[in-house]
C-alpha positions in Angstrom: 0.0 0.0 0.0 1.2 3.0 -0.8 0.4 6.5 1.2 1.5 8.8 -1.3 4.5 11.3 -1.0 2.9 14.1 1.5 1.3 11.6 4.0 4.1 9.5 3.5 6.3 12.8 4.3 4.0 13.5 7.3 4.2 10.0 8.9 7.9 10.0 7.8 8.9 13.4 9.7 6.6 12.3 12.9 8.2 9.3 13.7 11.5 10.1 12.9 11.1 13.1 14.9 9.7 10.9 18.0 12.8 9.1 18.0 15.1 11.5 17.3 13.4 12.7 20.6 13.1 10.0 22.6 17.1 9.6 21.8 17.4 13.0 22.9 15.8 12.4 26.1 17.5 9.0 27.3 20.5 10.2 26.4 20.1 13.3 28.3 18.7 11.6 31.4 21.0 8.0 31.1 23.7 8.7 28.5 25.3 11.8 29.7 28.2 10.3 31.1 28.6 7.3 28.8 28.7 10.0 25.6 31.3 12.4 27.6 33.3 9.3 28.1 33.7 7.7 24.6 33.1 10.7 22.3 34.6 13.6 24.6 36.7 15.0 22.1 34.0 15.2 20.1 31.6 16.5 21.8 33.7 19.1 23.2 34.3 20.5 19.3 30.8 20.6 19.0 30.2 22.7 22.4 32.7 25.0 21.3 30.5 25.5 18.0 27.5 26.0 20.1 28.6 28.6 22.4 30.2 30.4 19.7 26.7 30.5 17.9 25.3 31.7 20.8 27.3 34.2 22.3 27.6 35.7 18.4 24.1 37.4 19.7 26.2 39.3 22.2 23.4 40.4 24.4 20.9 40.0 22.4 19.9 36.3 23.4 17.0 35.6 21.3 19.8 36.4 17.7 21.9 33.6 19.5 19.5 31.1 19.7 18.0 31.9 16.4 21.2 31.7 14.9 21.9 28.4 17.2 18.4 26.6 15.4 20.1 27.8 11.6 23.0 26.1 12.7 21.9 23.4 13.7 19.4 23.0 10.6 22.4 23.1 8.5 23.8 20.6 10.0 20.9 18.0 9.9 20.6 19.1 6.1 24.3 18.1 5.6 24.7 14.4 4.7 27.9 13.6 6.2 26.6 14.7 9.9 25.2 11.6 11.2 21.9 12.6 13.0 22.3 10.2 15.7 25.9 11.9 16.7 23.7 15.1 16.5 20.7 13.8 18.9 23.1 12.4 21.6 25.8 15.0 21.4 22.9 18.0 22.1 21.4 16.4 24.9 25.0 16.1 27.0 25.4 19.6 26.0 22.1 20.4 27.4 20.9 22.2 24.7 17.4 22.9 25.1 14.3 21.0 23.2 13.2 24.5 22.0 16.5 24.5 19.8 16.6 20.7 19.6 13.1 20.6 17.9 12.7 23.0 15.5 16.5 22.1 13.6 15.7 18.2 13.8 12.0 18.9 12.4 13.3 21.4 9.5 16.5 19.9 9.3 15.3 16.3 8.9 12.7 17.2 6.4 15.2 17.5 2.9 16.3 13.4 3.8 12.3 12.8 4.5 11.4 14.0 1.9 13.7 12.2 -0.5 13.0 9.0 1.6 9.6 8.7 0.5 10.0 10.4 -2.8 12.4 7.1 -3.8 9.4 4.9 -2.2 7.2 6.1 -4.2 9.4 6.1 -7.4 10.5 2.7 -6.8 6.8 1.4 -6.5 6.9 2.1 -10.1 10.8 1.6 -10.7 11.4 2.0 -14.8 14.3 3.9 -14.2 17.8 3.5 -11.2 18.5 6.7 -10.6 16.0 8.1 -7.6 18.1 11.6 -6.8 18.1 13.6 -10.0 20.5 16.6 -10.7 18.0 19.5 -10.4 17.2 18.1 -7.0 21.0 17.4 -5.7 21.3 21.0 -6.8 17.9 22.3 -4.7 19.7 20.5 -1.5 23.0 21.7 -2.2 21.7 25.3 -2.1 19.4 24.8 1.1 22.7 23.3 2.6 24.9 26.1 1.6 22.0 28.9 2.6 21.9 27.0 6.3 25.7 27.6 6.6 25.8 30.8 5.1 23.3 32.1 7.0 24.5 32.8 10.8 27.7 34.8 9.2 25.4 36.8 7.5 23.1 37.5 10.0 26.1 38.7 12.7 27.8 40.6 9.9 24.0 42.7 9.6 24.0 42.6 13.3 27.3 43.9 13.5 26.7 46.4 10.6 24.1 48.3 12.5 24.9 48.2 15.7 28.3 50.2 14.8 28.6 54.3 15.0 27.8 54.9 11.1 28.4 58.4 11.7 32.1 59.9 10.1 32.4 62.7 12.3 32.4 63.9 16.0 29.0 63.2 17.2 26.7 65.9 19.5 28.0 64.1 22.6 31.5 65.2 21.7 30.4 68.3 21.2 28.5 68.5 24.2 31.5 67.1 26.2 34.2 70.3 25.0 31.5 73.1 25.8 31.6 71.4 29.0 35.2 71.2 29.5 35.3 74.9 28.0 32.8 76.4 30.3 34.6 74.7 33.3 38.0 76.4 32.2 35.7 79.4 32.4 35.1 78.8 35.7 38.1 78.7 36.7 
């Protein structure tokens, strides 16, 4: 029986998002110490990532997070970042569920998506090849847009949080009638 490709893709993304939780969870509450002991080094690399993303909001801590969930989207999108890795290694790091979530759901859906596009292809295989160019291309953009993205945002960050004026501004000015009336005074 076949459910076709969106219900597929809904069943798909809920289940694998149940167990990417339900991962998350043990390993948070009965893993912790096993995953710091055999995949330390790691783990460590990836808390330096996290609290680099996260501190690049300075302190504005909702930019860090968002930035945090892009991350971590990208990295679920990535093929060569095995999920599992990802599941275990966020939940020793304690990163919360309201980051967890939303980059395993988005992240995850690209591979869902192709995972039930194949199943229904192959129901009516006449052809081997299941990943065509124009879609390897759609992912490879997504992927690079994920990464791309936190740099970007800090640079706008960055960009507008900075003096943008050339010249001495009305505090300076302020400051030397100050110093000149006080001179004055004297």
């Amino acid at each position: 029986n076949n459910f076709g490709l969106w219900r597929g893709l809904a069943i798909t993304s809920f289940y694998n998002t149940l167990g990417s939780i339900l991962l998350y969870l043990i390993s948070r509450s009965v893993g912790r110490r096993i995953v710091r002991r055999y995949l330390h080094d790691r783990v460590e690399s990836f808390r330096k990532l996290f609290q680099s993303r996260v501190e690049g909001g300075g302190s504005d801590r909702s930019f860090g997070t968002v930035s945090l969930i892009i991350y971590m989207t990208s990295l679920r999108i990535l093929p060569f970042t095995p999920n599992w890795f990802l599941n275990v290694s966020q939940a020793s790091l304690e990163i919360p569920l309201t980051v967890f979530v939303p980059s395993l759901v988005i992240g995850t859906l690209p591979y869902n998506y192709l995972a039930v596009s194949a199943g229904t292809i192959l129901q009516d295989l006449s052809s081997v090849k299941i990943v065509n160019t124009a879609t390897a291309l759609q992912l490879g953009v997504v992927a690079t847009l994920g990464l791309a993205t936190p740099s970007l945002l800090r640079k706008l960050k960055n960009y507008f949080n900075k003096d943008t004026t050339n010249g001495p501004t009305v505090g300076y000015y302020w400051m030397q009638v100050r110093k000149a009336g006080q001179r004055d005074e004297k």
